[in-house]
C-alpha positions as CSV (number, residue, x, y, z in Angstrom):
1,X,-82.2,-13.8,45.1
2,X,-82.1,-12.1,41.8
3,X,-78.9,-12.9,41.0
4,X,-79.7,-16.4,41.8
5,X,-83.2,-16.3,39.7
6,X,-80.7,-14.2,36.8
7,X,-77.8,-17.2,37.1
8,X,-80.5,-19.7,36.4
9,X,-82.3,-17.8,33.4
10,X,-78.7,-17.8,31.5
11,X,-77.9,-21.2,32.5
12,X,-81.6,-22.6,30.9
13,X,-81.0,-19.8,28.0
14,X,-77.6,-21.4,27.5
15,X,-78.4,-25.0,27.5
16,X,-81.8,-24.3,25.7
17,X,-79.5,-22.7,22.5
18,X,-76.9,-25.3,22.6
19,X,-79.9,-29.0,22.5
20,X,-81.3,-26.4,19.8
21,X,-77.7,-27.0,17.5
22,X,-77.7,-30.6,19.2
23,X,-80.7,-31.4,17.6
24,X,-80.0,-29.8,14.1
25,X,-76.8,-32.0,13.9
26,X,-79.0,-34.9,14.9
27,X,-81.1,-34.0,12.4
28,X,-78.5,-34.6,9.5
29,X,-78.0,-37.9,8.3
30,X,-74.0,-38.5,7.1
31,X,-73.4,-41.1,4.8
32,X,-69.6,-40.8,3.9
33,X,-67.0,-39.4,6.2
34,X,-63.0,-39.0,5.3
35,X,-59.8,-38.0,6.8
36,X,-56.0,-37.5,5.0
37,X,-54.0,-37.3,8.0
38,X,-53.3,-35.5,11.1
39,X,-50.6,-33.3,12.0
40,X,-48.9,-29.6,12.3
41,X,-51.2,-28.3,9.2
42,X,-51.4,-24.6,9.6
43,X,-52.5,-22.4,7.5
44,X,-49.4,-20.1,7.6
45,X,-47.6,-22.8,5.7
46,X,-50.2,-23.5,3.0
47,X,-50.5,-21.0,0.0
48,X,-54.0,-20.8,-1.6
49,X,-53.3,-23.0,-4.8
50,X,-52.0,-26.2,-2.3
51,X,-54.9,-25.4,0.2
52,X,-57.3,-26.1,-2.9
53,X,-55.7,-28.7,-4.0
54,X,-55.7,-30.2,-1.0
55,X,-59.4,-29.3,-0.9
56,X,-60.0,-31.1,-4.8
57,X,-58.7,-34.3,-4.0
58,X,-61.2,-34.7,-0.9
59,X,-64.1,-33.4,-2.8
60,X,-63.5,-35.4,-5.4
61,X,-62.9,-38.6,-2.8
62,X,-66.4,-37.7,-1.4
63,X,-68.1,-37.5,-4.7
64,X,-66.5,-40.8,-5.6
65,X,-67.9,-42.2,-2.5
66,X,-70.9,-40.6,-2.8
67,X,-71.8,-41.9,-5.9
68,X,-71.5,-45.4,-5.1
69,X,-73.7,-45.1,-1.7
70,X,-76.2,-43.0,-4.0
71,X,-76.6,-45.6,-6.4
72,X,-77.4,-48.4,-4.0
73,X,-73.7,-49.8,-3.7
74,X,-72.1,-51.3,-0.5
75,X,-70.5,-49.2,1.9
76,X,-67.5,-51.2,1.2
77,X,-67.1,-50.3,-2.3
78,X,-67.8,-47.1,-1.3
79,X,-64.6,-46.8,1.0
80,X,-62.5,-48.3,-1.3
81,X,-63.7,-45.9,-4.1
82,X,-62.9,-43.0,-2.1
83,X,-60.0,-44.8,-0.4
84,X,-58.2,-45.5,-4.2
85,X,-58.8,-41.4,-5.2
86,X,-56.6,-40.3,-2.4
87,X,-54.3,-42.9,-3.1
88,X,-53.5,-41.6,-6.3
89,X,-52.8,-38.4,-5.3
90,X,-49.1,-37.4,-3.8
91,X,-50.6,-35.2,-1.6
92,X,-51.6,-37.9,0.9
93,X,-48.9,-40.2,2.7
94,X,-50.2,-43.1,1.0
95,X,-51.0,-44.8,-2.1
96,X,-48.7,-42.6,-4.5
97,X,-47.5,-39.9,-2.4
98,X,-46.0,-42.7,0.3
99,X,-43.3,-41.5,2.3
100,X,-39.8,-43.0,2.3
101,X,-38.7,-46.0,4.6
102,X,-35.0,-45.7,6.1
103,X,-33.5,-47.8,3.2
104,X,-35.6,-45.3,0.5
105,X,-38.3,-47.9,-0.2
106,X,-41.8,-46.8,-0.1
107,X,-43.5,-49.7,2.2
108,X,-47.1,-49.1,2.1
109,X,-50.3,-51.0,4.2
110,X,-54.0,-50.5,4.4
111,X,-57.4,-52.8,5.6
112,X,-61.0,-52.8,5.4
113,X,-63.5,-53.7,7.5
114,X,-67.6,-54.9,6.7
115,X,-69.2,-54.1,9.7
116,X,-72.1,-56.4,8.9
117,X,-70.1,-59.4,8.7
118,X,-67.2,-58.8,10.7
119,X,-65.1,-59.7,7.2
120,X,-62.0,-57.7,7.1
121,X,-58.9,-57.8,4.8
122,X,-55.6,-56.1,5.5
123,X,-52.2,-56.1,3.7
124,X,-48.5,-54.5,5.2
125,X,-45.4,-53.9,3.7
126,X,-46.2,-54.0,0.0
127,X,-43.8,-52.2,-2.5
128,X,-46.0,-52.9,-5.8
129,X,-49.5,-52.5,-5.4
130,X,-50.8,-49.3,-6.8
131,X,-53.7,-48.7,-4.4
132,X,-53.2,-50.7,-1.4
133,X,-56.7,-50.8,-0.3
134,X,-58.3,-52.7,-3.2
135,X,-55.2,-55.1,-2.4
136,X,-57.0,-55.3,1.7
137,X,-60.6,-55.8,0.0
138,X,-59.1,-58.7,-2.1
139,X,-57.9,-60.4,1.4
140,X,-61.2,-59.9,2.9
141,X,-63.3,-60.6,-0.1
142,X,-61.3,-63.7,-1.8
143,X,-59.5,-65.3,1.1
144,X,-59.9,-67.1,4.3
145,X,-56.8,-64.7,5.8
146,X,-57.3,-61.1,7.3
147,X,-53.5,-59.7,6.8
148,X,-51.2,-60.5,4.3
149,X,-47.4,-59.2,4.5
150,X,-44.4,-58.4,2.0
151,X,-44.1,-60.1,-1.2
152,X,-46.8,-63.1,-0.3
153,X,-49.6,-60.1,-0.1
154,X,-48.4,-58.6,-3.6
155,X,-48.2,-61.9,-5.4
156,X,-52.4,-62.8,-3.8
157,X,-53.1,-59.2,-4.5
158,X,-51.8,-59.8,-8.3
159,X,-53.3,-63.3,-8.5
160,X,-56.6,-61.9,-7.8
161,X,-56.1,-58.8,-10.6
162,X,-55.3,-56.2,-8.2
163,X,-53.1,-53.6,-10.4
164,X,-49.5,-53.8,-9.7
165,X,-46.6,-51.1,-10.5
166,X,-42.6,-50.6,-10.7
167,X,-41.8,-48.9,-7.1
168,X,-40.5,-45.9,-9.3
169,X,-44.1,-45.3,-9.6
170,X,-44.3,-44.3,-5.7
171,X,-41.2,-41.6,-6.4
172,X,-42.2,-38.1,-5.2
173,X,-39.2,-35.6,-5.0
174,X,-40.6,-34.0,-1.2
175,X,-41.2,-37.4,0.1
176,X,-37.8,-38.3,-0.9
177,X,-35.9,-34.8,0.3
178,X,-38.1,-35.5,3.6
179,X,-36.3,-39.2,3.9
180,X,-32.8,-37.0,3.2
181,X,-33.4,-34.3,6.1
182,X,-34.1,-37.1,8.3
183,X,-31.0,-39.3,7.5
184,X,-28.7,-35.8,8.4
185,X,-30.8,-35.1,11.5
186,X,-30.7,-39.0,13.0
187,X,-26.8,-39.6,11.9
188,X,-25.5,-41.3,15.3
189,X,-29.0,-42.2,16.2
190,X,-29.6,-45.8,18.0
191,X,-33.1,-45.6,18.3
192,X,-35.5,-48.1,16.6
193,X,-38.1,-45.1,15.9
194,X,-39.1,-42.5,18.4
195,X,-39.0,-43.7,21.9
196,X,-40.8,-40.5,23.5
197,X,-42.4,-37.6,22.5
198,X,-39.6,-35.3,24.2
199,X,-37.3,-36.4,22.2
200,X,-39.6,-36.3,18.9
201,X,-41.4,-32.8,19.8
202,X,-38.3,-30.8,19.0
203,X,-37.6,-31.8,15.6
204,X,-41.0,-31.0,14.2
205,X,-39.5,-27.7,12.9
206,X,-37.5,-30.6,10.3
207,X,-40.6,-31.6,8.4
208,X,-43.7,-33.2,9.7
209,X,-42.7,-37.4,9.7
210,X,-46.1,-38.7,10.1
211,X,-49.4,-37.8,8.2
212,X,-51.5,-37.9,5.7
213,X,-52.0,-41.7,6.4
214,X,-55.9,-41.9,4.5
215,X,-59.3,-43.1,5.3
216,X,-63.0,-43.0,5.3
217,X,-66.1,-44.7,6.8
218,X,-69.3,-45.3,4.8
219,X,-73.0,-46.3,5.5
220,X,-75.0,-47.4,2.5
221,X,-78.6,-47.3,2.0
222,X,-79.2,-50.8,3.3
223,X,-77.7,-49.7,6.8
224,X,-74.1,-51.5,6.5
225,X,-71.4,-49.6,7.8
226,X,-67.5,-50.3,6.9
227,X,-64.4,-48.7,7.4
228,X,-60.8,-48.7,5.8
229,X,-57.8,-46.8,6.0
230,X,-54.6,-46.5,3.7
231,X,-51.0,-45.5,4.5
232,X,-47.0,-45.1,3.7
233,X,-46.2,-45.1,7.3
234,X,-43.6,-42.8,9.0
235,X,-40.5,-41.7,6.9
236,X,-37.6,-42.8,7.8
237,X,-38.8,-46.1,9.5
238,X,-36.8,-48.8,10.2
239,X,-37.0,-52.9,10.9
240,X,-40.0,-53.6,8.5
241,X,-41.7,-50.8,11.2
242,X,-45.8,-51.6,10.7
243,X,-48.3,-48.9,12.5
244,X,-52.1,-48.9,13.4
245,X,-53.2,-48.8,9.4
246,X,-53.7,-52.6,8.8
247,X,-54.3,-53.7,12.2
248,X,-58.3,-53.8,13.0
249,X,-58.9,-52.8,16.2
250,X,-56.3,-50.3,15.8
251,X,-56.6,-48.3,13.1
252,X,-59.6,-49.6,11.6
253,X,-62.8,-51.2,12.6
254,X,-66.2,-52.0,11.8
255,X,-69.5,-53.3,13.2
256,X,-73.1,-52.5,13.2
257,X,-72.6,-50.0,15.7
258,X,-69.9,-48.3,13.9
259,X,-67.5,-47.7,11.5
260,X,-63.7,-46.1,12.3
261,X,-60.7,-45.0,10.8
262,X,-57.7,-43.6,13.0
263,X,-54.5,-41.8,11.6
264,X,-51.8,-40.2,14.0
265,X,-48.8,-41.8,15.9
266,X,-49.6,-45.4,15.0
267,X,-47.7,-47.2,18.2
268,X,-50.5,-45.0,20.6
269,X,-53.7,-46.3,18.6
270,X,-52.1,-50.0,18.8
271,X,-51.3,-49.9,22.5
272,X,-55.1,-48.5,22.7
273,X,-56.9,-50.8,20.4
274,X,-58.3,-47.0,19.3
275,X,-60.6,-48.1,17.2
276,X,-62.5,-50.9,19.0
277,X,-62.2,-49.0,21.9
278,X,-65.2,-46.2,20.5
279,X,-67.1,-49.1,19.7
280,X,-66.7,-50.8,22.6
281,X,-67.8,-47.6,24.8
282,X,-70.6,-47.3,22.6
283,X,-71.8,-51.0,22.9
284,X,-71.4,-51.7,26.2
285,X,-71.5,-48.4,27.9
286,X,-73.7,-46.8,26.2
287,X,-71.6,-44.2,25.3
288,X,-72.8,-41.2,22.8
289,X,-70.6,-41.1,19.1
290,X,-68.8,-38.0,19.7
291,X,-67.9,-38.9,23.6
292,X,-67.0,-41.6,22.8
293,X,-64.8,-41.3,20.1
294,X,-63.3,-37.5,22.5
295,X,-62.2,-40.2,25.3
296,X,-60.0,-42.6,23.2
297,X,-58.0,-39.3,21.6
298,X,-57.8,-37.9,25.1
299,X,-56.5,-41.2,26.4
300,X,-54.0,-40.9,23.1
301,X,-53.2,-38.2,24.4
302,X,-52.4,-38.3,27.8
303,X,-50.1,-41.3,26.7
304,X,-48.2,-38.6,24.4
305,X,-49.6,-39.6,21.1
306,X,-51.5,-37.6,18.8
307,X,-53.4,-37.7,15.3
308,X,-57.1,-38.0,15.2
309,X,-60.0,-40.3,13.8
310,X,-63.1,-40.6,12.0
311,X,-66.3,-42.0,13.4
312,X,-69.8,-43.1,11.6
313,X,-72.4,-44.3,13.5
314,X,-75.8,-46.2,12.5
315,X,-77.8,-43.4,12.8
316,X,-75.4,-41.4,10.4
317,X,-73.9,-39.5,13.2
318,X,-70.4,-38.9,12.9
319,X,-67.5,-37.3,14.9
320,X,-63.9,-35.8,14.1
321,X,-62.0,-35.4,16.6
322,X,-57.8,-34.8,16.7
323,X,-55.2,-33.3,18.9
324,X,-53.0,-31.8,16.4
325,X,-53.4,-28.1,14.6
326,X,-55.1,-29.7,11.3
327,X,-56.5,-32.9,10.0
328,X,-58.1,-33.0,6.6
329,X,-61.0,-34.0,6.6
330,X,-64.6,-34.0,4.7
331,X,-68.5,-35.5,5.0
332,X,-71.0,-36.3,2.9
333,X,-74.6,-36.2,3.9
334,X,-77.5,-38.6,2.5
335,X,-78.6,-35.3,0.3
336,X,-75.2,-35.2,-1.5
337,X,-73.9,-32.4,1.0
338,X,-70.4,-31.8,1.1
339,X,-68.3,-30.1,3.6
340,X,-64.5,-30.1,3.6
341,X,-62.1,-29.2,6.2
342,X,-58.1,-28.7,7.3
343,X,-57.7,-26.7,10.1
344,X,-58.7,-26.3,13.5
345,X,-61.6,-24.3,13.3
């Protein structure tokens, strides 16, 4: 009987502390959440001065985000402001730190998403436009399309004033030695991509092929949530090869209930409809942010997928979840609050 009446204490102890930290997370209102990619990111490979710069880039995305939500600006300019600073870093596998496509192209896509309207604006396959995003916001902003492709998305994107640049501009010297390793290591290869993860796993110890794709979600002041997310793709694709990225529902999606951004093996979160498929739990099963958001990486997962995603809800609740060893990633509360991660802690 004691034991019994001692299992029980704990047990009320135990779920007493933990709706204690429940409700001091509730308690904090998020405003700006963003990711740079998923993947094997360990801290044994990372020396301090990368780890902070790293670490730079997103608190300086945040602030940039920040600012725009603090001043009364959209949630959609503030993903795109935060959206173009990681672009222009070549830290993140996108924007100017793209990886290399099989024929040593830098192929680079990205969308938005206004969750009050249900507008949304992608592009794919650009070689020219400096920060792909502002090139998705033009699509959703100043035409009647959602995607735009290849050299029909760069000449709207320029015809609109969206900043164009020589594809030397994309060069980086580890993306490009990344694209070279690859090249020796598939010689004889007949695969279109990666046709299963047993065949993938094992030649991790090359160079990681997939991360860094970016994104963030935003909720400004007057409750409107958006979402958008930016990428160079996998190195060493092939066949004009187009991932999650640009395609909403996928890798991006927005609505009143909630704003997403996905990054990881792109081919899982399409199969998946990732993105739509948090929201959808949440809509119409009621489903809480963080459960919700657990389920669709689990079901990644369990497919053999991985990467992770960022969630933003109405409330300003938000959720991070990945299956990899890292994903960078950093928030922003309404009170200017900024917290920046990389690894699995």
């Amino acid at each position: 009987m004691r034991k019994t009446i001692a299992v029980l204490v704990y047990f009320f102890l135990v779920v007493g502390i933990l709706s204690g930290f429940g409700q001091a997370k509730r308690d904090t209102k998020y405003v700006l959440v963003i990711h740079g990619g998923a993947g094997t990111i360990l801290k044994k490979n990372m020396n301090d001065s990368l780890e902070q710069a790293y670490k730079d880039v997103l608190t300086k995305s945040l602030q940039e985000g920040y600012r725009v939500i603090s001043s009364g600006g959209k949630s959609v300019d503030a993903v795109c402001a935060a959206i173009c600073i990681m672009e222009d870093s070549p830290l993140f596998n996108a924007g100017k730190g793209a990886v290399f496509n099989h024929n040593g192209k830098n192929e680079l896509d990205a969308s938005i998403m206004d969750g009050s309207t249900l507008r949304a604006g992608a592009v794919a396959g650009v070689h020219t436009i400096k920060n792909p995003i502002t090139a998705a916001k033009a699509v959703m902003e100043k035409s009647e399309h959602v995607m735009l492709v290849g050299k029909g998305a760069e000449a709207f994107a320029v015809s609109q004033g969206v900043t164009a640049v020589d594809p030397s501009y994309f060069w980086t010297k580890s993306r490009w030695e990344a694209l070279q390793e690859l090249l020796e290591r598939d010689k004889g290869s007949t695969a279109l991509d990666h046709d299963q993860r047993q065949s993938y796993a094992p030649k991790l110890n090359v160079r990681e092929e997939k991360f860094g794709t970016v994104g963030c979600v935003a909720l400004d002041q007057d409750g409107g949530l958006a979402a958008g997310t930016s990428t160079g793709g996998m190195t060493n694709k092939k066949y004009g090869r187009v991932g999650d990225s640009p395609i909403i529902g996928a890798g991006t999606y927005a609505n009143t209930q909630a704003a997403i951004s996905c990054t990881g093996w792109g081919e899982f979160y399409i199969r998946t409809a990732a993105a739509y498929d948090v929201v959808a739990q949440m809509t119409y099963g009621q489903v809480a942010t963080a459960i919700a958001a657990q389920r669709v990486i689990d079901k990644i997962d369990a497919l053999g997928g991985d990467g992770g995603m960022i969630v933003l809800d109405k409330n300003g609740q938000m959720a991070m979840p990945f299956n990899t060893a890292g994903m960078y990633r950093g928030t922003v509360t309404e009170d200017g609050v900024i917290e920046v991660r990389i690894y699995k802690d």
